[in-house]
Biopython code that builds the backbone (N, CA, C, O; Angstrom):
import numpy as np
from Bio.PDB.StructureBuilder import StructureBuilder

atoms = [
    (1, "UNK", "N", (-172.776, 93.003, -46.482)),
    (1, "UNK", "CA", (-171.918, 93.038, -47.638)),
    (1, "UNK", "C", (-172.784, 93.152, -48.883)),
    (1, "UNK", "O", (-173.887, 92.607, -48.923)),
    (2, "UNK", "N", (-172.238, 93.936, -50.016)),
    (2, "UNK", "CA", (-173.328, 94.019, -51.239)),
    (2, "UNK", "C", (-172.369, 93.061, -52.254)),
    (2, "UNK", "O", (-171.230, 92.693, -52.541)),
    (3, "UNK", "N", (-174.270, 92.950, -52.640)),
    (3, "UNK", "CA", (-173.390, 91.572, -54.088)),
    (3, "UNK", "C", (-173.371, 92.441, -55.119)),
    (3, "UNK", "O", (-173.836, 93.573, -55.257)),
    (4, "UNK", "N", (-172.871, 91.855, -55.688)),
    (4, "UNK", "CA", (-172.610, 92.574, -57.210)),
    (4, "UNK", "C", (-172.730, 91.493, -58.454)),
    (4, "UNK", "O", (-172.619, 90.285, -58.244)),
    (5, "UNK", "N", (-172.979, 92.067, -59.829)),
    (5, "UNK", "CA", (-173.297, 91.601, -60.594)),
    (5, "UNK", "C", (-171.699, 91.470, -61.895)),
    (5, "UNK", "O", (-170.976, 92.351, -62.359)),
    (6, "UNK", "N", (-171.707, 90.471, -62.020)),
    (6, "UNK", "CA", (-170.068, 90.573, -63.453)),
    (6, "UNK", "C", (-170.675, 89.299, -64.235)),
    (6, "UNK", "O", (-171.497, 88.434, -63.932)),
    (7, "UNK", "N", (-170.013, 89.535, -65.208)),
    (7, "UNK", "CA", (-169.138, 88.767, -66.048)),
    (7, "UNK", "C", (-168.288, 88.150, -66.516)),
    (7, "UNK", "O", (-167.402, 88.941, -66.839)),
    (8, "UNK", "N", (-167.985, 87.023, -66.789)),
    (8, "UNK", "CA", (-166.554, 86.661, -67.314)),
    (8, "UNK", "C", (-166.375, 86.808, -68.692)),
    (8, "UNK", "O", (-167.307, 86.455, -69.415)),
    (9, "UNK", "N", (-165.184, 87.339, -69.284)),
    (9, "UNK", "CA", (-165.219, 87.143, -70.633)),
    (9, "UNK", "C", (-163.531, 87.300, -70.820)),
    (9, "UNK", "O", (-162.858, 88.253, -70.425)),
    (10, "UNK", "N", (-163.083, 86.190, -71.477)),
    (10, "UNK", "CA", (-161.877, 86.295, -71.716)),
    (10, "UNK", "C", (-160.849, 86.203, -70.556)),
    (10, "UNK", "O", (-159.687, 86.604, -70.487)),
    (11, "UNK", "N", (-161.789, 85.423, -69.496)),
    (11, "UNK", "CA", (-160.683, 84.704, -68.242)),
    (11, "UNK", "C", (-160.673, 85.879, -67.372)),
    (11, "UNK", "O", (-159.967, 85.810, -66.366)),
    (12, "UNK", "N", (-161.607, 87.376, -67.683)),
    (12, "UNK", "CA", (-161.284, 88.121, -66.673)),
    (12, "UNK", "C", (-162.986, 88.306, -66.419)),
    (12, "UNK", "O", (-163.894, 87.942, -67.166)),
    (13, "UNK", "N", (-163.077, 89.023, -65.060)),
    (13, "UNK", "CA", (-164.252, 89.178, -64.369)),
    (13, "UNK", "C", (-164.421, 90.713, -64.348)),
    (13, "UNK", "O", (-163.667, 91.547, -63.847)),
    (14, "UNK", "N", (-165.674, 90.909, -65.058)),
    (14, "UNK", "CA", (-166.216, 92.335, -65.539)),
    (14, "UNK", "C", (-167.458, 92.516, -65.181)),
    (14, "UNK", "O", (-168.398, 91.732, -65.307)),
    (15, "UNK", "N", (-167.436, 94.058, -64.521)),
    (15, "UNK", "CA", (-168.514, 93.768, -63.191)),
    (15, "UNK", "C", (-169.188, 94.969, -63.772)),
    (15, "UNK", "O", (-168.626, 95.896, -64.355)),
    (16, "UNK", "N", (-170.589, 94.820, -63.515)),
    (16, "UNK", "CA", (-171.879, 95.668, -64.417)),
    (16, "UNK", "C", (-171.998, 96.749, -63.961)),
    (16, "UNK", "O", (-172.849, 97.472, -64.479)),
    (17, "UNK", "N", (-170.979, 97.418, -62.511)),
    (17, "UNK", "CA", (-171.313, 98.665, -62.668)),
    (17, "UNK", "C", (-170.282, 98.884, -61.247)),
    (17, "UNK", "O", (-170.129, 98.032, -60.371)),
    (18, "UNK", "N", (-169.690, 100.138, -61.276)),
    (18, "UNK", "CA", (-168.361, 100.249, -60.298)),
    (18, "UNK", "C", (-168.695, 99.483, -59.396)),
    (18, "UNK", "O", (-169.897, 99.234, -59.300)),
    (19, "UNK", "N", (-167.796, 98.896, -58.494)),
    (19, "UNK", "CA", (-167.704, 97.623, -57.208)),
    (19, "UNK", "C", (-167.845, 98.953, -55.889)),
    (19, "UNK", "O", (-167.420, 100.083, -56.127)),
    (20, "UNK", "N", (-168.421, 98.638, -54.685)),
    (20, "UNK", "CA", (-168.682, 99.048, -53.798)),
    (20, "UNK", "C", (-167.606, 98.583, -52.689)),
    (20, "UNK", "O", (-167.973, 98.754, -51.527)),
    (21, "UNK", "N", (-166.531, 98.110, -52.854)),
    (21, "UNK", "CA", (-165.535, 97.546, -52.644)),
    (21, "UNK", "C", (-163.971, 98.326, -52.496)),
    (21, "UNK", "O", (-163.454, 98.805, -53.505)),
    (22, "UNK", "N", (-163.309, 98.401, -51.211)),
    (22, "UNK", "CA", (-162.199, 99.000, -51.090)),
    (22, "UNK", "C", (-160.941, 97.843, -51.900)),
    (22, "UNK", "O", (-160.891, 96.644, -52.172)),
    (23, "UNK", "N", (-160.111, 98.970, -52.043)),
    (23, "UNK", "CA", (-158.820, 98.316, -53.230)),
    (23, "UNK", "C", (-158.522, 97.375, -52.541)),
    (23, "UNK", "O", (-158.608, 97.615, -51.337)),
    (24, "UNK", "N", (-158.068, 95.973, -52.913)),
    (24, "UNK", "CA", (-157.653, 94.925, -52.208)),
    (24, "UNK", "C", (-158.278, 93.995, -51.253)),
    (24, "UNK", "O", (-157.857, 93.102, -50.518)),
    (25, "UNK", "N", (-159.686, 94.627, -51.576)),
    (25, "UNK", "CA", (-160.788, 93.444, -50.702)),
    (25, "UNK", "C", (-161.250, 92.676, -51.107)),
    (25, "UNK", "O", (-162.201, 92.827, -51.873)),
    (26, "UNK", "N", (-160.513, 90.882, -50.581)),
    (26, "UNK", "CA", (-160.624, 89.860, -51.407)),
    (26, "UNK", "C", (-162.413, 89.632, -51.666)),
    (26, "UNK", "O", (-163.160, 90.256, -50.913)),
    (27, "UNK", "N", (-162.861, 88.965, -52.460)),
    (27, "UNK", "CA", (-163.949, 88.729, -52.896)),
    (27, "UNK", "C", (-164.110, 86.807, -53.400)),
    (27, "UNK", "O", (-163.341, 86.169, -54.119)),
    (28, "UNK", "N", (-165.007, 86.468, -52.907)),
    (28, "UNK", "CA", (-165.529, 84.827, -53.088)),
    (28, "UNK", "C", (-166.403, 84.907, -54.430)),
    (28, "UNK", "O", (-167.434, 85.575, -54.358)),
    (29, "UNK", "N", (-166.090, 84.293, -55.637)),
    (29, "UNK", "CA", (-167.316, 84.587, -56.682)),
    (29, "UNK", "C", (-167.637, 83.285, -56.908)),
    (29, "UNK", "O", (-166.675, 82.519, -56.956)),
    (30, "UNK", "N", (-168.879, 82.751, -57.082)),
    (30, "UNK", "CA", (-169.936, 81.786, -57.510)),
    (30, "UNK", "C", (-170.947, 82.318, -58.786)),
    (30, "UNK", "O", (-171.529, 83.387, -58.973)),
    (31, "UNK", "N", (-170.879, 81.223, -59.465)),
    (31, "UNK", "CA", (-171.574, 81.560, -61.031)),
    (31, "UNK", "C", (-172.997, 81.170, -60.319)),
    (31, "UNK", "O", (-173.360, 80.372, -59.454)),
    (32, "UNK", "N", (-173.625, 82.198, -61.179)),
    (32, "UNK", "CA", (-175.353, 82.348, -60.582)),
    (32, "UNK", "C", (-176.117, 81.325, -60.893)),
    (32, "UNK", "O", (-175.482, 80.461, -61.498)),
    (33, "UNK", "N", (-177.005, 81.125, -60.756)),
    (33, "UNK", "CA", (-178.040, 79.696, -61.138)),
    (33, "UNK", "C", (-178.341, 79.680, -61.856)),
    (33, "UNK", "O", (-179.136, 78.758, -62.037)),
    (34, "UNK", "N", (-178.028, 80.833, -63.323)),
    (34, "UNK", "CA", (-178.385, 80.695, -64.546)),
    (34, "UNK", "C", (-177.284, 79.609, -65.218)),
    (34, "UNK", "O", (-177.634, 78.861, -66.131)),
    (35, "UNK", "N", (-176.188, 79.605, -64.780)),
    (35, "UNK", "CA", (-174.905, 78.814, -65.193)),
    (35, "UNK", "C", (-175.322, 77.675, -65.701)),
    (35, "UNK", "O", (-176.296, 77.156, -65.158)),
    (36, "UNK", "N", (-174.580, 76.876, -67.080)),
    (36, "UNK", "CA", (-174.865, 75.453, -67.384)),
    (36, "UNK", "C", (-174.491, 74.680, -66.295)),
    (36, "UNK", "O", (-173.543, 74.830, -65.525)),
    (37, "UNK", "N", (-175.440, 73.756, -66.332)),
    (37, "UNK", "CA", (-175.045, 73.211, -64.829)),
    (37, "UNK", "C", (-174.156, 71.973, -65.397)),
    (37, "UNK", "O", (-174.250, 71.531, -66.543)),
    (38, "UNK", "N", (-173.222, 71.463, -64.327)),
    (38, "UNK", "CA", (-171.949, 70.722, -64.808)),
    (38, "UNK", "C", (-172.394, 69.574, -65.435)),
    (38, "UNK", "O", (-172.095, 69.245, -66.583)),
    (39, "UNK", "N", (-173.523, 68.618, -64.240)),
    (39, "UNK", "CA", (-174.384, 67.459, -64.318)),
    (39, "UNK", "C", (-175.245, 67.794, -65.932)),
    (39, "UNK", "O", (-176.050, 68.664, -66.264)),
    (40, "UNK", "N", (-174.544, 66.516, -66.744)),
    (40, "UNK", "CA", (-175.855, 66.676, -67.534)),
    (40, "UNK", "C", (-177.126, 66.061, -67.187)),
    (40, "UNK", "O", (-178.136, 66.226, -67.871)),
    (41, "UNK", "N", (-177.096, 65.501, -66.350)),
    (41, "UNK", "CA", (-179.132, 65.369, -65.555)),
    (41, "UNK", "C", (-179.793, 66.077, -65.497)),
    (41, "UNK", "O", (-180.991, 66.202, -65.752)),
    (42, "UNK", "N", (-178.658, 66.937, -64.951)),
    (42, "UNK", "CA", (-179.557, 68.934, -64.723)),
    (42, "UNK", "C", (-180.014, 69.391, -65.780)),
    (42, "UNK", "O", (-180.943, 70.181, -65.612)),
    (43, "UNK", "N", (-179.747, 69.217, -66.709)),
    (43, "UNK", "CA", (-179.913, 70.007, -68.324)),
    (43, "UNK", "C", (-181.185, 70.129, -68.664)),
    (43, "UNK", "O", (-181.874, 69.117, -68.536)),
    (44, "UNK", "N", (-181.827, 71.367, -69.177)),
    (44, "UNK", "CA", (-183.012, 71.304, -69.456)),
    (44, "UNK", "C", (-183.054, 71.262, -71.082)),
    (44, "UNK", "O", (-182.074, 71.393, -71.815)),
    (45, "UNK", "N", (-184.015, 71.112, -71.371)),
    (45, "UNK", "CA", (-184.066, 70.694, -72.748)),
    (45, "UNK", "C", (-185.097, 71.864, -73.523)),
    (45, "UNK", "O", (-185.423, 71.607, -74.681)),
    (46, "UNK", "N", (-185.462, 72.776, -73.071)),
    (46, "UNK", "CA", (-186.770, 73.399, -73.277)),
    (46, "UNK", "C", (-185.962, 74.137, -74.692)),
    (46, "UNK", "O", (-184.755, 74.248, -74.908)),
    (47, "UNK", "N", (-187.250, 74.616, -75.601)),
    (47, "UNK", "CA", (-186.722, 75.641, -76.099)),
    (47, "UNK", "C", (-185.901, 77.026, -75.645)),
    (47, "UNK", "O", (-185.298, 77.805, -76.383)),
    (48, "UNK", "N", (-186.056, 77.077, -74.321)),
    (48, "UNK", "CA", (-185.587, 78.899, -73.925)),
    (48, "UNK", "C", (-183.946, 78.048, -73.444)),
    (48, "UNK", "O", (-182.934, 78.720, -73.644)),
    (49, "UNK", "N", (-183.785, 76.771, -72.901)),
    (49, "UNK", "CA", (-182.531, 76.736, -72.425)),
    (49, "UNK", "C", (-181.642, 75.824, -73.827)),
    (49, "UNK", "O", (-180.453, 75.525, -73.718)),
    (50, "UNK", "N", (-182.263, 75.571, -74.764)),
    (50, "UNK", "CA", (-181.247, 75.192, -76.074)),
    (50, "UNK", "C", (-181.132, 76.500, -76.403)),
    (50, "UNK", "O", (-180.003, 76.631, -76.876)),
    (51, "UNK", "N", (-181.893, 77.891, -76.405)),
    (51, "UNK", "CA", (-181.310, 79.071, -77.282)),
    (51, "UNK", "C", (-180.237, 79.389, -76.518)),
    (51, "UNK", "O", (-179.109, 79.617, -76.954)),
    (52, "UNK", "N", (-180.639, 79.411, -75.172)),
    (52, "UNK", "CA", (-179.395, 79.752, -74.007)),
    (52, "UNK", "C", (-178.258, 79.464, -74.141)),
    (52, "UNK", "O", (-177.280, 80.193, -73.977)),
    (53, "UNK", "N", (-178.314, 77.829, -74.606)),
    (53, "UNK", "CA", (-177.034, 77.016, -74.696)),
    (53, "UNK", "C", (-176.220, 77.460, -76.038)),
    (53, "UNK", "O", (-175.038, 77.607, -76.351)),
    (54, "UNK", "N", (-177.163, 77.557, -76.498)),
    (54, "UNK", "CA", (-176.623, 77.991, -78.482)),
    (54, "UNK", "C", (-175.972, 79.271, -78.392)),
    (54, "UNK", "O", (-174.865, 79.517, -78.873)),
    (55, "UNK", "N", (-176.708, 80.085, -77.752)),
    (55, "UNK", "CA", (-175.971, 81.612, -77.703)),
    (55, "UNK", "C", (-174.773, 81.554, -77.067)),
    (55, "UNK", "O", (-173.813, 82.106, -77.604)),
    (56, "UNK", "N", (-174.605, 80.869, -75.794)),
    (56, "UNK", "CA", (-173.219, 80.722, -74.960)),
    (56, "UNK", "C", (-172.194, 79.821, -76.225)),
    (56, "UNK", "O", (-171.048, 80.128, -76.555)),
    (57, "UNK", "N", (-172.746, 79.051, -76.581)),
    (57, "UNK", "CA", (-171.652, 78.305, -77.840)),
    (57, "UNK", "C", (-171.063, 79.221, -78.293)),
    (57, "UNK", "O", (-169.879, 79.461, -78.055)),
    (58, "UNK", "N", (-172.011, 80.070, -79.231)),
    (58, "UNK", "CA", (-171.582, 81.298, -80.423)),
    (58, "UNK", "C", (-171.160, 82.314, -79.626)),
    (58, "UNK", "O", (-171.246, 83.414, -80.172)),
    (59, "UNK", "N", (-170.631, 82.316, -78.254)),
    (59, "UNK", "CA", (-169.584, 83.696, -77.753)),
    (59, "UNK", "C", (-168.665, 83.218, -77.798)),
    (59, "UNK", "O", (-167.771, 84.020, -78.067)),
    (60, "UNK", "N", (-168.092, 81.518, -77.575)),
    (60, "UNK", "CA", (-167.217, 81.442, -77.683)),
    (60, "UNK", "C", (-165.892, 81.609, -78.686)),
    (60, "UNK", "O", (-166.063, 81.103, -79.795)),
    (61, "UNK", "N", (-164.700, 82.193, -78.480)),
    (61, "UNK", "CA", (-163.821, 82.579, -79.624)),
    (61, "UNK", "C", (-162.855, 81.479, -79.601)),
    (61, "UNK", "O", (-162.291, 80.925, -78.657)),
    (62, "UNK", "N", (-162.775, 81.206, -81.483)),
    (62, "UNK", "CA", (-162.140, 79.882, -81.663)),
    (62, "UNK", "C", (-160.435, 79.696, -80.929)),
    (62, "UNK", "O", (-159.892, 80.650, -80.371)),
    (63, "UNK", "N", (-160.057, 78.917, -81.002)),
    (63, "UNK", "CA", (-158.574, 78.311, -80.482)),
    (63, "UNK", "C", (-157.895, 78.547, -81.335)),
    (63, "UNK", "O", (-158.046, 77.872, -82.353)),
    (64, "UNK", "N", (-156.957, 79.488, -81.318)),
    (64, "UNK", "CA", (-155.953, 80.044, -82.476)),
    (64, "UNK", "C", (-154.458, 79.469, -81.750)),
    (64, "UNK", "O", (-154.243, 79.694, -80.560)),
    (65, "UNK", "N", (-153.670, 78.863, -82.432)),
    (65, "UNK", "CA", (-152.197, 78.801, -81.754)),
    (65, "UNK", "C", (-151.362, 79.676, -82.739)),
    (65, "UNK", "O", (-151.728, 79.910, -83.890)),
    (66, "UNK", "N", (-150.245, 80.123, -82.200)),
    (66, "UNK", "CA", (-149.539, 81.009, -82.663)),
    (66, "UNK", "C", (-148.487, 79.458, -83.379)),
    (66, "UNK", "O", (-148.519, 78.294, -82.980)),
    (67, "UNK", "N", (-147.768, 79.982, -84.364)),
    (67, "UNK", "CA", (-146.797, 78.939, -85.011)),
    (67, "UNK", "C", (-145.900, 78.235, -84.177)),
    (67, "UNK", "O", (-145.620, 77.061, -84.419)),
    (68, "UNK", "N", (-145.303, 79.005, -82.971)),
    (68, "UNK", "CA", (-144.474, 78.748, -82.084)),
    (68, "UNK", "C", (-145.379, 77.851, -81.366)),
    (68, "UNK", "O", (-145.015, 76.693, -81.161)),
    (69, "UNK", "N", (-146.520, 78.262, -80.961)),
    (69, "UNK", "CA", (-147.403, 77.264, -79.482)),
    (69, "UNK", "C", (-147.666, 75.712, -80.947)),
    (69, "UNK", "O", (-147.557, 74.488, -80.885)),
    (70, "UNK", "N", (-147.865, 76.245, -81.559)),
    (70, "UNK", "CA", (-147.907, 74.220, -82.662)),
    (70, "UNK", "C", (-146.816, 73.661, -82.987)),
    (70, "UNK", "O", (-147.025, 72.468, -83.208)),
    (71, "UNK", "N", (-145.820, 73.927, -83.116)),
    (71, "UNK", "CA", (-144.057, 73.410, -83.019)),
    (71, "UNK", "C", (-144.335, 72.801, -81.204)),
    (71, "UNK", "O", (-144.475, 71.717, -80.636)),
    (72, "UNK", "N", (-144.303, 74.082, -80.878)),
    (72, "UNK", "CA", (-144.220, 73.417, -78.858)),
    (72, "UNK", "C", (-145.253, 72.169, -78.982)),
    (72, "UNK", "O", (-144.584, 71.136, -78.942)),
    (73, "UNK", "N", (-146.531, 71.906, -79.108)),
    (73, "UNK", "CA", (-147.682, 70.942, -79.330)),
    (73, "UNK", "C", (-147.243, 70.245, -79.772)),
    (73, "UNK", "O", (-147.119, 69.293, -79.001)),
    (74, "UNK", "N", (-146.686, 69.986, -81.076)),
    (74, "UNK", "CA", (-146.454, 68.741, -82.358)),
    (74, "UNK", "C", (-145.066, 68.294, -81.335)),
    (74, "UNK", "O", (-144.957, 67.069, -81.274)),
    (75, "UNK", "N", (-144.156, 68.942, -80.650)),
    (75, "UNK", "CA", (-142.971, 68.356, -79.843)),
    (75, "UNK", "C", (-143.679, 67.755, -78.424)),
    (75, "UNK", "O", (-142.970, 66.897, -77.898)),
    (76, "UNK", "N", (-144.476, 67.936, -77.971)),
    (76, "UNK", "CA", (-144.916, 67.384, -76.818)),
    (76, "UNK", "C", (-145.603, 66.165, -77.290)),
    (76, "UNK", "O", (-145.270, 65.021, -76.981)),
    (77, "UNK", "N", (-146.507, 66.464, -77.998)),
    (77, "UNK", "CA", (-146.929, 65.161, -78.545)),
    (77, "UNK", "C", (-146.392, 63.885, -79.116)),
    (77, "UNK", "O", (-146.944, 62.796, -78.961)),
    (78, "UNK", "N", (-145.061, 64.121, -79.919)),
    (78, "UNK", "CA", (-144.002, 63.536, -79.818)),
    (78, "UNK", "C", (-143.581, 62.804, -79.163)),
    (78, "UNK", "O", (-143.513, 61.575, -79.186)),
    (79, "UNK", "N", (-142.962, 64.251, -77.910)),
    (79, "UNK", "CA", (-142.024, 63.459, -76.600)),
    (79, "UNK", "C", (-143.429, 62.248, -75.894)),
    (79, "UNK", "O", (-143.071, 61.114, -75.575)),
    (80, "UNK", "N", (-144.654, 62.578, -75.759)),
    (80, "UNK", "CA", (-145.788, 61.760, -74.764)),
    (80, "UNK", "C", (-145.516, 60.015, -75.783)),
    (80, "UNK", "O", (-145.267, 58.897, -75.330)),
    (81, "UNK", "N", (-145.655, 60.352, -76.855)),
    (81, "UNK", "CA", (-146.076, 59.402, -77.910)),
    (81, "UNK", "C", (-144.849, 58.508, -77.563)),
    (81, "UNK", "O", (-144.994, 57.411, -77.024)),
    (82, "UNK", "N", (-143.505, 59.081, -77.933)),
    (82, "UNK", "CA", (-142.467, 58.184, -77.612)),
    (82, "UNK", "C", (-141.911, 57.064, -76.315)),
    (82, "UNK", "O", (-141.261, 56.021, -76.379)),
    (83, "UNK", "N", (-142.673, 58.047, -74.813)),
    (83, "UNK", "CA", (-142.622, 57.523, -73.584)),
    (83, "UNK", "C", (-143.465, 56.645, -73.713)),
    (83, "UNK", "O", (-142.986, 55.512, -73.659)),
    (84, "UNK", "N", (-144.949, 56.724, -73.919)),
    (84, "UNK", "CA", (-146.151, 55.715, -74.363)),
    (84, "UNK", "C", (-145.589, 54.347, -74.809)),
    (84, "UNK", "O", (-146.008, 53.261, -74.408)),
    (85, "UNK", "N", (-144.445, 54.571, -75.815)),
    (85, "UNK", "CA", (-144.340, 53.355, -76.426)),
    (85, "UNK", "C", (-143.050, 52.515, -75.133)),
    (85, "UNK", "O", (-143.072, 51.448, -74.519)),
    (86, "UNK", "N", (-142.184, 53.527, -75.191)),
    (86, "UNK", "CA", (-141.059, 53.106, -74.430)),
    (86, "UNK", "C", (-141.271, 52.417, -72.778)),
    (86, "UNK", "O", (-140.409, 51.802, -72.151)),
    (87, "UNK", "N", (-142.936, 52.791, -72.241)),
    (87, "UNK", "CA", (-143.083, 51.998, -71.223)),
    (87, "UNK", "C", (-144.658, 51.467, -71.491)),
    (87, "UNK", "O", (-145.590, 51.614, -70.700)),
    (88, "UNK", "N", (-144.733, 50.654, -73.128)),
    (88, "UNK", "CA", (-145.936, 50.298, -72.867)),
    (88, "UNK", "C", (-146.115, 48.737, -72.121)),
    (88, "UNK", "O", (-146.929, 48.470, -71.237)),
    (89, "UNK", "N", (-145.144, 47.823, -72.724)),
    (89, "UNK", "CA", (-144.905, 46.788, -71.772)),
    (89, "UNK", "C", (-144.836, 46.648, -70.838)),
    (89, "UNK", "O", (-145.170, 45.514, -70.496)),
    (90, "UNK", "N", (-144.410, 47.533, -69.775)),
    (90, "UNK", "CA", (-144.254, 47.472, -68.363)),
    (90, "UNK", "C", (-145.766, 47.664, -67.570)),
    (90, "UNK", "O", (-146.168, 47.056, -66.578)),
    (91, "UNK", "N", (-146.402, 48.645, -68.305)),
    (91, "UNK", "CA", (-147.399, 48.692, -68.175)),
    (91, "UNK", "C", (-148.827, 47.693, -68.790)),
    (91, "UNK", "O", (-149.888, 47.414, -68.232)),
    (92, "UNK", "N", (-148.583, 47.531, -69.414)),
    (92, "UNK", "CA", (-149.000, 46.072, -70.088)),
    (92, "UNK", "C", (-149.415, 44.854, -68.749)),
    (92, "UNK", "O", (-150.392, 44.347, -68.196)),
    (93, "UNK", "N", (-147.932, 44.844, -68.728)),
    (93, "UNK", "CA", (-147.757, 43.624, -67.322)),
    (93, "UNK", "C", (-148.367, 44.011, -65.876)),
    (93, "UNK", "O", (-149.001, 43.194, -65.210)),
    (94, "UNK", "N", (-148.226, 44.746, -65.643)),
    (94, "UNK", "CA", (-148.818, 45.647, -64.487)),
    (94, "UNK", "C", (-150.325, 45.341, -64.470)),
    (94, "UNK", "O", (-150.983, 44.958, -63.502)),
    (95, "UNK", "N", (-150.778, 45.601, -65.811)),
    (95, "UNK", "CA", (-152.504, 45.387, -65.816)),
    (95, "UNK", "C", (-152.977, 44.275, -65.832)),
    (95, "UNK", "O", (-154.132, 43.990, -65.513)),
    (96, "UNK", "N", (-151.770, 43.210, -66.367)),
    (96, "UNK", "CA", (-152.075, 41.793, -66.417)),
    (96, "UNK", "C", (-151.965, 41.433, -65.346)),
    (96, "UNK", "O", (-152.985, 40.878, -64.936)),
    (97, "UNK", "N", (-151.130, 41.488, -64.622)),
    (97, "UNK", "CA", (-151.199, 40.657, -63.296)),
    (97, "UNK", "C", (-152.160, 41.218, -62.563)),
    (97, "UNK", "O", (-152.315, 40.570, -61.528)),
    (98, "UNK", "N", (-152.955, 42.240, -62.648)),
    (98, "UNK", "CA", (-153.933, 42.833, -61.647)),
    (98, "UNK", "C", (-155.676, 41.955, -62.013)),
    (98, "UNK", "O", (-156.742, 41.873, -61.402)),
    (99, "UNK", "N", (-155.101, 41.404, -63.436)),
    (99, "UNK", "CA", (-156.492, 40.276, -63.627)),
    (99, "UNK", "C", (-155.863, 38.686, -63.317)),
    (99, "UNK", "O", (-156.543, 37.741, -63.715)),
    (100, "UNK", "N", (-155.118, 38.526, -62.910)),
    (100, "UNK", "CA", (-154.563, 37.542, -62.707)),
    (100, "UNK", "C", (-154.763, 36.745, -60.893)),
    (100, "UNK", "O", (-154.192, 35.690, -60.616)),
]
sb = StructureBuilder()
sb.init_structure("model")
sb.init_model(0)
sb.init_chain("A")
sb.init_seg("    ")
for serial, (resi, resn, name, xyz) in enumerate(atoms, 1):
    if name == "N":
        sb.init_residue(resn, " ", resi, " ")
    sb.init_atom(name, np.array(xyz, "f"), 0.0, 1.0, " ", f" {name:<3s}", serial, name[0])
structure = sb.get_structure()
């Protein structure tokens, strides 16, 4: 089987040069060992992997909500905020008796 080389950008996977691959042949993808690794233990600190890290920052494109998706947000947050309160006692007690 041949590997191939992509990209992600924008939630889709963009591959460095036509796929060797018939239409509809599922594919397994794993991010290469250049990837930030999840563990921050792993993290290197060197100068070449802070530019690394800095450059991957600055591709990222900011979080825009449309007016409609912050009405939907500011109402969810709401509805969470209101349940929060409406079962904070119950929950309260729940944690107390578990030190009890």
């Amino acid at each position: 089987m041949s590997m191939i080389h992509a990209t992600v950008r924008k939630g889709r996977v963009e591959t460095d040069q036509p796929v060797p691959f018939a239409e509809g042949t599922r594919l397994t993808i794993s991010p290469e060992a250049e990837a930030v690794p999840a563990c921050e233990a792993n993290w290197k600190d060197t100068p070449e992997a802070i530019e690394a890290w800095l450059k991957w920052l600055d591709s990222l494109e900011p979080l825009e909500f449309t007016e409609e998706e912050k009405v939907a947000l500011e109402k969810d947050r709401a509805e969470r905020k209101a349940w929060e309160k409406e079962h904070f006692n119950e929950r309260a007690e729940r944690l107390e008796k578990l030190w009890q």
